[in-house]
C-alpha positions, 0 to 999 in steps of 0.5 A: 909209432902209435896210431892217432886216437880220435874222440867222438865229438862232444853232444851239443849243449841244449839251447834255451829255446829247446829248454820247455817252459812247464805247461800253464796248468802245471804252473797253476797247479805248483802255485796252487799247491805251495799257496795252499801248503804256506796257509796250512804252515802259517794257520797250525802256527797262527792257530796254536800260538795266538789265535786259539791256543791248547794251552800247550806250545810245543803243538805248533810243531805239527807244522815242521813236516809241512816245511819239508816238502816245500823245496821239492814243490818248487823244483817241480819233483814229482815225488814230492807231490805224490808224498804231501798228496798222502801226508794232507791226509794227517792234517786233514784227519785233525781239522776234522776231529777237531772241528766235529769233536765238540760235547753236544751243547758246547759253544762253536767258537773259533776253534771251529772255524780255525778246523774246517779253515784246515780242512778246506786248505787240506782239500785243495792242497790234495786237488792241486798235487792230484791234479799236478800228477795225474798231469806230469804222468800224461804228458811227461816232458821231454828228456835232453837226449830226445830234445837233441835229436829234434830238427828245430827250424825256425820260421819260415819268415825269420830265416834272413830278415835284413837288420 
């Protein structure tokens, strides 16, 4: 006869309420981020296709990678942050040549405007992935194995309230 093998019971699931919702500045900074990398998309689109264009169509493709880190800023992947946070630096490079590459005595036009628009939305873009790391990194959130093994209990008043 063979001994009964036991298995060790399985963890219990992580309730909802153990669940973190992300802190009110991490929520700021992803909103501030993905506002400010959607106008960076729309304005190089904008900028090349209606508003001023080169003359040349195929340079609205500048804003493909840009569309790429947008799934990763909405999941809240730390990666993803630290990466746009280098790649603005391209686009920010361009607004300013752009914006200060005029032959002297050349009329500033909207094309100007359209440049130092991309540089500030660089700017911010930069400030808010900075800012969403620098935060994730001091105060990393908790894992399920550490949320197990918290004794949650509820409020001393909601222990038996009648119904």
């Amino acid at each position: 006869m063979m001994p009964a093998v036991t298995t060790p019971p399985l963890p219990a699931p992580i309730e909802p309420a153990h669940n973190p919702v992300p802190h009110r500045f991490i929520r700021a900074t992803r909103a501030l981020a993905v506002g400010a990398l959607l106008a960076l998309i729309l304005l190089g689109l904008a900028w090349e296709l209606w508003l001023a264009p080169t003359g040349s169509r195929w340079l609205a493709f500048k804003v493909l990678p840009l569309v790429f880190p947008l799934a990763g800023l909405l999941k809240h992947r730390l990666y993803t942050y630290r990466w746009v946070s280098l790649l603005v630096w391209l686009y920010f490079t361009e607004g300013i040549v752009r914006a200060t590459g005029l032959p002297t005595g050349a009329e500033a036009g909207l094309n100007e405007a359209l440049a130092w628009a991309e540089v500030a939305l660089c700017v911010l873009l930069f400030t808010a992935c900075a800012a969403h790391v620098r935060w994730r990194l001091k105060h990393p959130l908790p894992t399920p194995d550490a949320l197990a093994t918290v004794d949650i209990k509820p409020p001393s008043g909601a222990a038996a309230r009648p119904t």
